[in-house]
N, C-alpha and C positions, 0 to 999 in steps of 0.2 A: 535651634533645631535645624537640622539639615535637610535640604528641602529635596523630596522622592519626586524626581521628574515620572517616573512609571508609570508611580501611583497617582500623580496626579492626571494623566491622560486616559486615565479611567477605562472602563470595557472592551474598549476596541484595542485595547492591548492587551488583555486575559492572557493572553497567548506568550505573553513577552517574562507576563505579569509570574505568571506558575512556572516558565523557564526558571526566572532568578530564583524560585522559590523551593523548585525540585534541585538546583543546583546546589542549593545551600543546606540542604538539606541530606542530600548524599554524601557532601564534604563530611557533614556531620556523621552522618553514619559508618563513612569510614575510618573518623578518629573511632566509634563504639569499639567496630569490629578489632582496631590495633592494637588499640586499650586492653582487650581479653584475648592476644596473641595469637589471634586466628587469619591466617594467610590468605585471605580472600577481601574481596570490592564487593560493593551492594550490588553491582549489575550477577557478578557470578552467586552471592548468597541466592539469590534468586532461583535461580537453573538448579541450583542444588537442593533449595526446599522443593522446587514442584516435582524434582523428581525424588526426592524422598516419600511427599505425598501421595504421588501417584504410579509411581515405579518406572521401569524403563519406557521412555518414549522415543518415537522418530526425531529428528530436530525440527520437520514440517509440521510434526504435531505440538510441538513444546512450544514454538512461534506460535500458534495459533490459539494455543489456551494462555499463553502470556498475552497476545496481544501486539508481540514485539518481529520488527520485520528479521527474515527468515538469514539474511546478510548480518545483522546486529547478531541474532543467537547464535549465528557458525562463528562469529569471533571471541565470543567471549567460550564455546563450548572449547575450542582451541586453544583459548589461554588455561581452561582448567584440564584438559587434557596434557598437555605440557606439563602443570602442575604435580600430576599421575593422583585428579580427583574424579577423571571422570575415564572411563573405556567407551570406544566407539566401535559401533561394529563394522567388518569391512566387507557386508557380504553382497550391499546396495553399490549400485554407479552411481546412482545421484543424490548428490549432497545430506538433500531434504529426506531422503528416505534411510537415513544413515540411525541406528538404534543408538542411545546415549543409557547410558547406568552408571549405579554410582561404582566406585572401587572402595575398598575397605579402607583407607584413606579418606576418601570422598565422605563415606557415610559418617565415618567419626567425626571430621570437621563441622560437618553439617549437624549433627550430634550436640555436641557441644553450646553450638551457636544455636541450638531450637532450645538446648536446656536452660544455657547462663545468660544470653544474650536477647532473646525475643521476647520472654515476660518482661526485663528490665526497660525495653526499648516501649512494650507498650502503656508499660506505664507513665513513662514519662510524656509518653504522646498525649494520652488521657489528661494528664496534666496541664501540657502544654496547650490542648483544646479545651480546659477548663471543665473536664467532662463530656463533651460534645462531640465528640470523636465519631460516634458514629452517624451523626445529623453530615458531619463534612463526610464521610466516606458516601453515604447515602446521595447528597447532591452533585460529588463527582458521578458517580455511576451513573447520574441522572442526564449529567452532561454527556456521558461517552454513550450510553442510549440513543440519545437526541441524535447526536453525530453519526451514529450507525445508519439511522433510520432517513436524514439528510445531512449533509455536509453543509461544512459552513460558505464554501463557495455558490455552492447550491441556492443557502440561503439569500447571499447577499446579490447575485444572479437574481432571484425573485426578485426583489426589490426595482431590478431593473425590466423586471418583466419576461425576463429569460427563464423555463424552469426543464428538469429532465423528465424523460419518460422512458422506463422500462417497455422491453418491447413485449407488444401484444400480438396476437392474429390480425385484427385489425389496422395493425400497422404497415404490416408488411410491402402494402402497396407503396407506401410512401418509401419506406428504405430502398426498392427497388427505382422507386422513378426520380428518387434523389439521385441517387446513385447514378441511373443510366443518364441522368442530364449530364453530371461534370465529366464523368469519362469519357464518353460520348462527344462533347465540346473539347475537348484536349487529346483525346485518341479514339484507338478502337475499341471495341469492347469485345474479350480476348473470353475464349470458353469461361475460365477458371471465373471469370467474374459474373454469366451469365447461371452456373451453376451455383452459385452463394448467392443473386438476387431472386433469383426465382423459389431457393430453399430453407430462408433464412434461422428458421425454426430446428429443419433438421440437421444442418450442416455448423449449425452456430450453437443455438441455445441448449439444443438434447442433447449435445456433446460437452455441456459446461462450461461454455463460454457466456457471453453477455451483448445484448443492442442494445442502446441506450440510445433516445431523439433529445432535439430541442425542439421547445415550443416558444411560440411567442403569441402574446393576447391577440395582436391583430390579423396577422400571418398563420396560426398554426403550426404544425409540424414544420419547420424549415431545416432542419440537419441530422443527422444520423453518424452513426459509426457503431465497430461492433469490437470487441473481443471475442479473439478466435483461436482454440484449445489446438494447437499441432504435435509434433511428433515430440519424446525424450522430452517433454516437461515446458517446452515454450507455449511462448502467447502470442499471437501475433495481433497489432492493432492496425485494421484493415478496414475499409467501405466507409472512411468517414468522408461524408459532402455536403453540403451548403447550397439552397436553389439561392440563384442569381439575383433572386427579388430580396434576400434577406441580405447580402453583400454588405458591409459597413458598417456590421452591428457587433462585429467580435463575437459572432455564433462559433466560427470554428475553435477559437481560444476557448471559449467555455464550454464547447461538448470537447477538446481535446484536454482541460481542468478535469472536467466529472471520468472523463474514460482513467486517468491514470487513480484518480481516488479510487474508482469500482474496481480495480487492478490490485492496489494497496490491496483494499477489504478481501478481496479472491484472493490475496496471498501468492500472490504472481507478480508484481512488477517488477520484480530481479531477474525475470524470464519475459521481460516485452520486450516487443522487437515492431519496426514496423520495414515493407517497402516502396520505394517511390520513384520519381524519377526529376531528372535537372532542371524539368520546363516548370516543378510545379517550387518557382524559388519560394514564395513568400511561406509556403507551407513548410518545406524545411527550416525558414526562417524559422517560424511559430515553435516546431519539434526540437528545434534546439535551444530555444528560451524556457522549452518546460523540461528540459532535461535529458532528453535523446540524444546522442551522441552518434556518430560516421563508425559503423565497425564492417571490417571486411569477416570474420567468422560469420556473422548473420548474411552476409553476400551470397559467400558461399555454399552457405547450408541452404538456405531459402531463395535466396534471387533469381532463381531457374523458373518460380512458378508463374513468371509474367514476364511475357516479351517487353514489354515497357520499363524494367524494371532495371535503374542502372544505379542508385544508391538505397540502401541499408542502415539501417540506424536502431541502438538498441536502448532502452532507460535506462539512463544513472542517476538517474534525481536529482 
């Protein structure tokens, strides 16, 4: 018998573990779909039953009851557009607010594939899970739950003693005196930033944005950052700082981990952007090991709102 390195590294690979398994599985399902002559992949069957179920949606909204980031669903809506299964409407500028329907094409496909293809597909599943089918749907949901409510960096961050904190009233004090510490010790502190420490509520969170802290058992509150709702649909990730007494603990890598996951879940980190400037290296270091890249459009559009402000950078994951 041929020995499953995977499977034998057990849990801390889950992750590696359901890749191979959702991979093998979609392969599978696209021999189903060729088998019964229907010109579509399991990522577009998808787009095409939820919108048969629920009729025309935005593509912001179809991302977000699928589940699926908002870049993945304009590529595949693109490939069945091309196909001439789906119409888009052109009466939105941005992307995410763009209406998807089916075309009379589109519906028969989808047709077909709910008639001939989906009772056959479930039953085999039923089979293949020995009857159990619904005991595994039931424990995945239970997983993507869990995940909603903390992340698994979150969790394994506890472990180390590092955990987040949604921002309160009560906190406010600390985002502000985090904040005016590192700015304060590397520049001035420029209006724009004295008006977002002193309002963090109204300027940040009652606009839809998010603060997220770290804590630590012995220390408390030691770092902050926020996500901040701007103009035409961005995010900007702004006021993250770290007091001086926490230094060496990789508090910034892990409030900059939790801020791009709370980004993901907002349905925004195809629209993060952060600014900065050259003194502050290790921090750009850190932004581009998690995925933020050098773009001059965020330069220009945003770089004006801080004298300090001579590099830009946006997530690419």
């Amino acid at each position: 018998m041929t020995q499953d390195t995977l499977a034998d590294l057990g849990p801390a690979f889950l992750g590696s573990r359901l890749k191979r398994l959702s991979d093998r599985l979609q392969a599978e399902a696209t021999a189903v779909l060729q088998a019964h002559d229907l010109p579509i992949q399991p990522a577009q069957q998808v787009v095409l039953g939820a919108l048969k179920r629920d009729g025309a949606l935005t593509i912001g909204a179809l991302a977000q009851r699928l589940g699926i980031s908002q870049p993945t669903i304009t590529r595949t809506v693109q490939g069945l557009v091309d196909q001439g299964l789906l119409a888009v409407s052109r009466e939105a500028r941005d992307m995410r607010h763009k209406t998807l329907s089916l075309t009379d094409e589109g519906a028969r496909v989808i047709g077909d594939a709910q008639r001939e293809v989906w009772p056959r597909v479930a039953a085999a599943v039923s089979q293949l899970c020995g009857g159990r089918e619904q005991a595994l749907l039931d424990q995945i949901a239970g997983v993507e739950a869990g995940l909603d409510a903390r992340s698994l960096l979150d969790r394994v961050r506890a472990a180390d003693g590092l955990t987040v904190l949604d921002y309160a009233d009560d906190l406010a004090q600390a985002f502000h005196d985090i904040n005016a510490e590192w700015i304060s010790r590397m520049f001035a502190l420029e209006e724009n930033d004295i008006r977002l420490l002193e309002d963090p509520r109204g300027l940040i969170i009652d606009r839809g944005g998010a603060v997220l802290f770290a804590r630590t058992p012995d220390l408390g509150v030691v770092g902050t950052c926020a996500i901040m709702r701007m103009k035409d649909g961005w995010y900007e990730l702004t006021k993250m700082g770290v007091l001086e007494a926490a230094r060496g603990r990789k508090v910034g890598e892990f409030l900059l981990a939790a801020a791009i996951e709370r980004a993901k879940a907002m349905g925004v980190a195809d629209r993060l952007y952060l600014l900065t400037n050259k003194k502050c290296a290790a921090a750009i270091h850190l932004y581009e090991k998690l995925g933020f890249q050098h773009d001059a459009e965020i330069m220009a559009l945003f770089g004006s709102r801080y004298e300090r402000c001579d590099v830009a950078m946006r997530y690419r994951g």
